[in-house]
C-alpha positions as CSV (number, residue, x, y, z in Angstrom):
1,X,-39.5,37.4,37.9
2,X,-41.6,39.9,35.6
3,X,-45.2,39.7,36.5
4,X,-48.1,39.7,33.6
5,X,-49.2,43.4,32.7
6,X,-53.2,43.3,33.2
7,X,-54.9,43.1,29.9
8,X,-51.9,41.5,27.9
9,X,-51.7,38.1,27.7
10,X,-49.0,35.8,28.5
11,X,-47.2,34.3,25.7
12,X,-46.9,30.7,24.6
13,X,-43.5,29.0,25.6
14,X,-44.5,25.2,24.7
15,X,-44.8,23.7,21.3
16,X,-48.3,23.1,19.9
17,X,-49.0,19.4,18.4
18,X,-49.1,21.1,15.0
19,X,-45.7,22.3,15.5
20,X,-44.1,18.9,17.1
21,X,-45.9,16.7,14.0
22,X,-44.4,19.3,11.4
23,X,-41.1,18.8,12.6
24,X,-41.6,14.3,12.7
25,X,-42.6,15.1,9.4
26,X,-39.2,16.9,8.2
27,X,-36.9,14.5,10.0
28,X,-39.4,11.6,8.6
29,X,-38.9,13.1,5.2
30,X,-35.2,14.1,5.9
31,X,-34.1,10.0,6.8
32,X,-36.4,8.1,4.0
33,X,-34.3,10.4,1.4
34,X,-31.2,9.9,3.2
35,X,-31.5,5.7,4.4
36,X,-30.8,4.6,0.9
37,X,-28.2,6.1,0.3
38,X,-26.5,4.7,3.7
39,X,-27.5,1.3,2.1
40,X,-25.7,1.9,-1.1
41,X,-22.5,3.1,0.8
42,X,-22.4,0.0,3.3
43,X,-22.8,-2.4,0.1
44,X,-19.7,-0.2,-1.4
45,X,-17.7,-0.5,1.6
46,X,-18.2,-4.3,2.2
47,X,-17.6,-4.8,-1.3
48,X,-14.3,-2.8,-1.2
49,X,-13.3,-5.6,1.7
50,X,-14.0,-8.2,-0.6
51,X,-12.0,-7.0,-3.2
52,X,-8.8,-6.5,-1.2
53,X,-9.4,-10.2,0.6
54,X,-9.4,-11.4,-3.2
55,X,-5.7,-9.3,-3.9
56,X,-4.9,-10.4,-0.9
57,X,-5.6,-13.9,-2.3
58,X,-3.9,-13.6,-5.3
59,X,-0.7,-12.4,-3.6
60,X,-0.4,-15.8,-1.6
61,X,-1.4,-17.3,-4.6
62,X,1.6,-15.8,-6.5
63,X,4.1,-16.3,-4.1
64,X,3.0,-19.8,-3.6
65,X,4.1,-19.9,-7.6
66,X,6.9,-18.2,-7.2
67,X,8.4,-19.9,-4.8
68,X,8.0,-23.1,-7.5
69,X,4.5,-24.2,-6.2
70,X,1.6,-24.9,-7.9
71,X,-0.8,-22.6,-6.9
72,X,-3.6,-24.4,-4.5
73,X,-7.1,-24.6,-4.4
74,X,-9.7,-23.3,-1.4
75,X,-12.8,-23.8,-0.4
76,X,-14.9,-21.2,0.5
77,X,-14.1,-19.0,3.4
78,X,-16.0,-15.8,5.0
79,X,-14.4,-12.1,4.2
80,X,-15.4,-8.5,4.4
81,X,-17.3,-9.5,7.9
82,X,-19.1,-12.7,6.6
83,X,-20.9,-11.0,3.5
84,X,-19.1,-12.5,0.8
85,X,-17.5,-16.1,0.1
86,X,-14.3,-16.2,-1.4
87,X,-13.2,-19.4,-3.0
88,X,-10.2,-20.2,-4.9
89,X,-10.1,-22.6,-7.9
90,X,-7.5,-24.3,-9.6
91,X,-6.9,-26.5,-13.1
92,X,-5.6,-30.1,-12.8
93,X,-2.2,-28.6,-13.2
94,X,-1.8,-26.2,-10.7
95,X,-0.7,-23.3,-13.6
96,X,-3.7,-21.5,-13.6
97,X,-6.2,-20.1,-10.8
98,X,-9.2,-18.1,-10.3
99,X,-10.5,-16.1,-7.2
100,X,-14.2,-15.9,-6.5
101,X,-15.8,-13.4,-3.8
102,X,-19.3,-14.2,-3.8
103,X,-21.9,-11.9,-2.2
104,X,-23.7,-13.8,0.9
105,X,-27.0,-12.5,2.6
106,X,-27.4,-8.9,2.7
107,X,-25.1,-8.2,0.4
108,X,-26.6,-9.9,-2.6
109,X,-28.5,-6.8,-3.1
110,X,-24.9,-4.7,-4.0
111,X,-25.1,-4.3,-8.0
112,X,-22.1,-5.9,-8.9
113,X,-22.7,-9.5,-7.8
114,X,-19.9,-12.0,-8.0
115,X,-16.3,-10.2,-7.7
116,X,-13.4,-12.2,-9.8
117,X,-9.9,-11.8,-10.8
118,X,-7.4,-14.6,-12.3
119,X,-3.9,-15.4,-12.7
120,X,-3.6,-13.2,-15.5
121,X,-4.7,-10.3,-12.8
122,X,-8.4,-10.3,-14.9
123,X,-11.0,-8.6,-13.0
124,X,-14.8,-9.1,-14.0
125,X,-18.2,-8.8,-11.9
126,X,-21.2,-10.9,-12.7
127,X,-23.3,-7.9,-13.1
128,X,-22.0,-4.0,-13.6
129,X,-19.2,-2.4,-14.8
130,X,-15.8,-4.4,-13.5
131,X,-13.7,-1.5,-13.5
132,X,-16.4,0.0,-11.3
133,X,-16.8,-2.5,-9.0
134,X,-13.5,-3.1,-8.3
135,X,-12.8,0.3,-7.3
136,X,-11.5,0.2,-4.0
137,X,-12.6,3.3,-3.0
């Protein structure tokens, strides 16, 4: 254990307050930029879910035809972990159909809104771009 040399003082080891509140400040700084971001990517990736439960859909859907039965109508049920609705519905006939995955609590804020897609594989959104919103990826 070195000893202090009389007349020289001993050197700081701790951190000062200024030093500790710079460095809240950078992490502070560093997670408001990065947080919405996050946000954007979890509204992506729930929307993604949603878009492969509505495929998914229209497969059984198309079987269901194929196998010489009209295609059948459904009421809402929960997908992509509860944040969207999908609901399937049907003309008097039973020849033509049309998915719907609607956005449910926190993820009516995602920018493309209502997913849907059709028996003539037609994919729209409510809001943006469909080919962007559909985007599985």
């Amino acid at each position: 254990m070195a000893l202090p040399v009389a007349g020289k003082p001993r050197a700081a080891s701790a951190f000062s307050l200024i030093e500790l509140m710079l460095t809240l400040l950078i992490a502070a700084l560093i997670a408001s930029l990065a947080y919405p971001g996050y946000q954007r990517f979890v509204l992506r990736a729930y929307r993604a879910q949603a878009a492969e439960a509505a495929l998914s859909e229209a497969a059984r859907q198309e079987q269901r035809y194929l196998a010489g039965q009209p295609f059948t109508q459904i009421d809402a049920y929960p997908a992509a972990g509860g944040r969207y609705r999908i609901t399937v519905t049907v003309n008097e006939t039973g020849s033509t159909y049309r998915i719907d995955a609607a956005p449910a609590g926190k993820q009516q804020r995602d920018a493309c809104g209502r997913l849907s897609i059709d028996h003539l594989d037609q994919k729209t959104s409510e809001f943006g771009d469909a080919a962007l919103c559909w985007r599985m990826r």
